[in-house]
C-alpha positions in Angstrom: 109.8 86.1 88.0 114.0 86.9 88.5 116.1 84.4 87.1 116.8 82.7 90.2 113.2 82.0 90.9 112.6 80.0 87.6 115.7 78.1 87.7 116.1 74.1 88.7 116.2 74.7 91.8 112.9 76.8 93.9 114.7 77.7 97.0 114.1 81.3 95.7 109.9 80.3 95.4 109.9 78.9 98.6 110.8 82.5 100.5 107.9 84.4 98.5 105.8 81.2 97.8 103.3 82.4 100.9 102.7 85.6 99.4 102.6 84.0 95.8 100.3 81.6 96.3 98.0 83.7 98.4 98.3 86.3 95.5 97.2 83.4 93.0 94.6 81.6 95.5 92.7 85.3 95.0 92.5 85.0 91.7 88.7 83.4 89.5 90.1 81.1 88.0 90.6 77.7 88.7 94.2 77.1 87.2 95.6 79.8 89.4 94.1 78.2 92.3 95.8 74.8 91.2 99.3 76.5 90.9 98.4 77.7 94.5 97.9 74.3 95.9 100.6 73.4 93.7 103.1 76.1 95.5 102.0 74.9 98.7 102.4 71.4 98.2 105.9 71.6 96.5 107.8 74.7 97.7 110.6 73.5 96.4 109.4 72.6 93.1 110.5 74.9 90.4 108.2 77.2 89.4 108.1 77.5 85.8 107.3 73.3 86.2 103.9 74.1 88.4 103.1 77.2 85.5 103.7 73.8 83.1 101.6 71.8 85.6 98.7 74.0 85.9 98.4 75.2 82.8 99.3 79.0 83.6 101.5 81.7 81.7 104.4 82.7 83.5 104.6 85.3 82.1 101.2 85.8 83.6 102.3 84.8 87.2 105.4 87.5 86.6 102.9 90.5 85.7 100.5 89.3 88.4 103.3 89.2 91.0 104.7 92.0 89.9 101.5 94.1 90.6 101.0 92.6 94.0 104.2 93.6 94.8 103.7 97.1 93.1 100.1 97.8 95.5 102.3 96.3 98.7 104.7 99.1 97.6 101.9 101.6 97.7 100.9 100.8 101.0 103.8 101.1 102.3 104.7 104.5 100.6 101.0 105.8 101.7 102.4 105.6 105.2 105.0 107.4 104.6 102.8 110.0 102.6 101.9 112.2 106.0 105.5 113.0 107.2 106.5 113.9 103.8 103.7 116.0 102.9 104.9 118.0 106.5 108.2 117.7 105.1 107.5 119.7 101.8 105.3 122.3 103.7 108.3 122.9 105.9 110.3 123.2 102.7 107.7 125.5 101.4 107.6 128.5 104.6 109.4 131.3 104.7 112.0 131.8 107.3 113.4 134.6 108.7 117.1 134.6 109.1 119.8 137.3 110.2 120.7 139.5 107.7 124.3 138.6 105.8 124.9 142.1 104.8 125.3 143.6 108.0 125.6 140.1 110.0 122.6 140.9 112.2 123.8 144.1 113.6 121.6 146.3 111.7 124.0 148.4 111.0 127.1 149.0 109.1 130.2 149.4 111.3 132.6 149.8 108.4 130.3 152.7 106.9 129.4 155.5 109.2 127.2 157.1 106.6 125.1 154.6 106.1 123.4 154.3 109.7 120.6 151.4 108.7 122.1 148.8 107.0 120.2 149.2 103.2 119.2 145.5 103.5 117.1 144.9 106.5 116.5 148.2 106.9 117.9 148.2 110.1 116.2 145.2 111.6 118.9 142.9 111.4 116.8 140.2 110.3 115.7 139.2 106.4 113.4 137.1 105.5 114.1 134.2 102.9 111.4 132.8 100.8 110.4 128.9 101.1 111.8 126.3 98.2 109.7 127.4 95.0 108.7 124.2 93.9 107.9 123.1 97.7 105.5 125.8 97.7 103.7 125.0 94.1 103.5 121.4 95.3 101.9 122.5 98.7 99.6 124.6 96.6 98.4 121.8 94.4 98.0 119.5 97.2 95.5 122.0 98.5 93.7 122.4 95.4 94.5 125.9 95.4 96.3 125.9 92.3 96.1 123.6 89.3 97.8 122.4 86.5 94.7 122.3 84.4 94.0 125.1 82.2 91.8 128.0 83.9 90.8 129.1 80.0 90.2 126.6 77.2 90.5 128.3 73.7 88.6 126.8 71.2 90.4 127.3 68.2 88.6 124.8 65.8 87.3 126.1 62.4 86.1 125.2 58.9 86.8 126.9 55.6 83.5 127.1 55.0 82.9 129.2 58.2 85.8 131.1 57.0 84.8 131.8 53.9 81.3 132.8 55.1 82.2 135.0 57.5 84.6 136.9 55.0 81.2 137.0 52.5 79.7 138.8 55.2 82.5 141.5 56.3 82.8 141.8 51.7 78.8 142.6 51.8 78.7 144.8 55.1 81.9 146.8 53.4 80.0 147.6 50.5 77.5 149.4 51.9 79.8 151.9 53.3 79.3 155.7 51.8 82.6 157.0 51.1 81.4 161.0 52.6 84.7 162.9 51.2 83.5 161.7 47.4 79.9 163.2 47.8 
């Protein structure tokens, strides 16, 4: 737990001590269920004295709390998850904006012998790729791409393969006629 929560005094417990001792009351074993009771009977006990008490790490109670709090933390993200996953695939589209070179005119009015501007062809409009990485990550998300290999190259071998298989191209070798000496 922070500093503040193991300290003399346990005002710090007593804000998370609902969540803490629900977190502990979960748990098999009796001695967690005893430091659950105790949390609720002494909020303002300090902690590490109720770990003392019943007969728990606190170390144990700091992973254990830690991880509660980590999966409350993923919840919360997972709801967020949705918008952001819009979010990137919005990142990832291409758009199509006016063109710069001939500021949407289509045209170049300051060169008369280039009718079209060379850009857009004439259209006045150009059309800009989505974010890169926004577009691998939409990709992957989709399982149309993968980060795992698509070929997988054994490239395991033993000397005495090696030295077999040269044996065998030695042998083959030998029974080649040389024509031009005939």
């Amino acid at each position: 737990m922070a500093e503040g929560t193991q300290g003399q005094g346990g005002s710090a417990v007593a804000k998370v001590q609902p969540n803490l001792a629900l977190c502990l009351s979960r748990r098999r074993e009796p001695r967690y269920r005893i430091l659950a009771t105790a949390l609720a009977e002494h909020p303002d006990a300090p902690l590490l004295d109720l770990c003392l008490m019943a007969g728990v790490d606190p170390d144990e109670v700091d992973k254990m709390w830690i991880d509660y709090n980590r999966r409350q933390g993923y919840v919360k993200v997972a709801s967020h998850l949705p918008d952001i996953m819009e979010d990137v695939a919005e990142d990832a589209r291409t758009r199509v904006s006016m063109c710069r070179n001939c500021d949407g005119l289509g045209r170049m009015e300051d060169q008369p012998e280039f009718p079209l501007c060379p850009i857009c062809d004439g259209s006045g409009k150009v059309r800009k790729i989505g974010d890169h990485r926004s577009r691998e990550l939409v990709f992957e998300a989709m399982k149309i791409t993968s980060k795992e290999p698509i070929v997988n190259i054994n490239n395991s071998f033993s000397l005495e393969g090696l030295v077999g298989e040269a044996t065998r191209i030695i042998r083959s070798s030998s029974k080649v006629v040389d024509v031009d000496a005939q």
